[in-house]
Structures are given as structure tokens and as C-alpha cells.
RODO-2510 file (C-alpha; in nm, 4 decimals, decimal comma):
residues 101
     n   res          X          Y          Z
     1     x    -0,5790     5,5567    -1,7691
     2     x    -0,4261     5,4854    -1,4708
     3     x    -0,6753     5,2262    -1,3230
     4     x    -0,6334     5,0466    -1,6638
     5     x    -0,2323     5,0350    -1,6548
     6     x    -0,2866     4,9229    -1,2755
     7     x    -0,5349     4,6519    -1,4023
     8     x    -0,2959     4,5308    -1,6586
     9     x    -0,0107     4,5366    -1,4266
    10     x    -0,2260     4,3458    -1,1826
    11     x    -0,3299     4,0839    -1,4635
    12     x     0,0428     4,0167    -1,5745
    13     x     0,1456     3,9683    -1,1824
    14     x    -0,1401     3,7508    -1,1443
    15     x    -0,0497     3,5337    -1,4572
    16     x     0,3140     3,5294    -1,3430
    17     x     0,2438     3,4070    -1,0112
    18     x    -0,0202     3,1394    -1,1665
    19     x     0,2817     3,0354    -1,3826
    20     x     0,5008     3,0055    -1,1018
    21     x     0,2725     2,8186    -0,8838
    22     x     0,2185     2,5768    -1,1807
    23     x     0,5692     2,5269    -1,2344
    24     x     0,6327     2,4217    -0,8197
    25     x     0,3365     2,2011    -0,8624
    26     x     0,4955     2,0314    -1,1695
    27     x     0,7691     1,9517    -1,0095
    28     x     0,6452     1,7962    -0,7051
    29     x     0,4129     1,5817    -0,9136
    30     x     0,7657     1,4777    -1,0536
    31     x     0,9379     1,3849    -0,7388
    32     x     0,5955     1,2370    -0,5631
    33     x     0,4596     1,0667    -0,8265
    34     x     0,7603     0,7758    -0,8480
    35     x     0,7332     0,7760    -0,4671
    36     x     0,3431     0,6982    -0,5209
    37     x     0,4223     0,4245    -0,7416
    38     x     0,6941     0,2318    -0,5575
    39     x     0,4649     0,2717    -0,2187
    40     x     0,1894     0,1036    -0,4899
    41     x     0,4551    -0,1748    -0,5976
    42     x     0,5204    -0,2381    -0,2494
    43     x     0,1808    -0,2782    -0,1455
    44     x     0,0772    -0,5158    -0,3997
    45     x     0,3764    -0,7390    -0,3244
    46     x     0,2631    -0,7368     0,0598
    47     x    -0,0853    -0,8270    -0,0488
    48     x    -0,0258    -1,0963    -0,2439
    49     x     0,2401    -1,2575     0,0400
    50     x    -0,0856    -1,1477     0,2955
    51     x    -0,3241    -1,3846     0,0738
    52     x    -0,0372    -1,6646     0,0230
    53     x    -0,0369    -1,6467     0,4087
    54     x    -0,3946    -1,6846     0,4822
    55     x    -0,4381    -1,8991     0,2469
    56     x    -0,1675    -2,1329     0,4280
    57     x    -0,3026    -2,0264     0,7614
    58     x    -0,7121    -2,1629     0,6493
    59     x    -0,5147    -2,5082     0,5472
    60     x    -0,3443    -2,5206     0,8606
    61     x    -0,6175    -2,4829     1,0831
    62     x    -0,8052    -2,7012     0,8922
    63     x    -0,5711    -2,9898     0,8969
    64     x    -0,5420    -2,9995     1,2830
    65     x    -0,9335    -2,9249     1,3520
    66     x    -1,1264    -3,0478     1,0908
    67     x    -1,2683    -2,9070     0,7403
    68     x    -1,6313    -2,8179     0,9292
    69     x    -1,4423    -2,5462     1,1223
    70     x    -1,4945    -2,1769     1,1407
    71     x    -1,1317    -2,0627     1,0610
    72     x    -1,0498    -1,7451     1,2790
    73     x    -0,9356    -1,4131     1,1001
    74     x    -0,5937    -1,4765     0,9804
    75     x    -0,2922    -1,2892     1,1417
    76     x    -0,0686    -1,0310     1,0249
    77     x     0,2268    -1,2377     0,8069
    78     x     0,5460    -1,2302     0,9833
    79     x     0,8219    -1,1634     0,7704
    80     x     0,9197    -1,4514     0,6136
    81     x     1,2761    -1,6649     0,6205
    82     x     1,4983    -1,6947     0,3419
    83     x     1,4296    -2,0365     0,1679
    84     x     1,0415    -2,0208     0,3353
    85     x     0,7067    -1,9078     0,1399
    86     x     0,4219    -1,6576     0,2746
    87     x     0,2081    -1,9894     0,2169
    88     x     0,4661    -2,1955     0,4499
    89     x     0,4369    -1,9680     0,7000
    90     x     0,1198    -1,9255     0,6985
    91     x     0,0509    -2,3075     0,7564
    92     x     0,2789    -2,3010     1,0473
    93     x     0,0865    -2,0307     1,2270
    94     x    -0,2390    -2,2104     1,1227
    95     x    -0,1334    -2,5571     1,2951
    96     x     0,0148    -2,3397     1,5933
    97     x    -0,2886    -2,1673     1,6398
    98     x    -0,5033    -2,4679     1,5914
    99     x    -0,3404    -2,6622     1,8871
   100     x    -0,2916    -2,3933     2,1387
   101     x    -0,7015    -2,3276     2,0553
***
């Protein structure tokens, strides 16, 4: 009888530590999981403003050397002025880059 009380003690400790190691993971799911989706938000705004840029970038190139040109791999964005565009910018860098080439 005393194995079996030892057993059961053992099986309620190891539920009440399973609960308690449940309820920590809960709540850091809580606190990381907003932090996982604003880093998410974040990103998607940066790659849309990275493919505004490029796409300014290819159309700057283009208009100082020519549409039959291989257009180089487009930069990281820089950040971008108040009343500018990712797409502004990115045709400024691709006429810069197209006359210093």
C-alpha cells in the first residue's frame, strides 16, 4: 500500500506541475504572440515600400540606359523623406546608379 499512495502522490505532483507549466506557457503565448504580429505588420509594410522601391529603381535605370538593359539587383530602400514615395526614391537611386555605371 505504500508504493500505491507513493504512486498516487507522484501522479498528482506530476499533474500539478504539468498544470503549472501549461499555465507559464499560456501566458507567454499571450505576451509574444502580439509582439509576433506587430513584427509581421511591420514587415509587410517594409516589403511593400522594398517593391515600390525597386520597382522605381528598374524605371530609373531604364530611363538613363535604355529598356534592353540588364537592371542590377536593386538596393536596400533608404528611409524615405516626408512628402517622398518608396517609388520616388527608388527612381532617384536608379538614375544615380545608372550614370555613375
Amino acid at each position: 500500500m505504500l508504493e500505491l499512495t507513493n504512486l498516487t502522490e507522484l501522479a498528482f505532483l506530476k499533474d500539478s506541475i504539468n498544470i503549472e507549466v501549461g499555465r507559464d506557457y499560456l501566458m507567454k503565448n499571450l505576451f509574444i504572440n502580439p509582439v509576433k504580429f506587430l513584427i509581421i505588420l511591420g514587415l509587410s509594410f517594409t516589403i511593400e515600400a522594398k517593391s515600390e522601391f525597386c520597382r522605381g529603381f528598374e524605371e530609373g535605370y531604364r530611363m538613363v540606359k535604355g529598356d534592353m538593359v540588364i537592371v542590377p539587383i536593386c538596393p536596400i530602400p533608404p528611409i524615405i523623406p516626408i512628402g517622398s514615395t518608396p517609388y520616388r526614391e527608388g527612381l532617384k537611386a536608379g538614375i544615380e546608379r545608372a550614370e555613375n555605371s
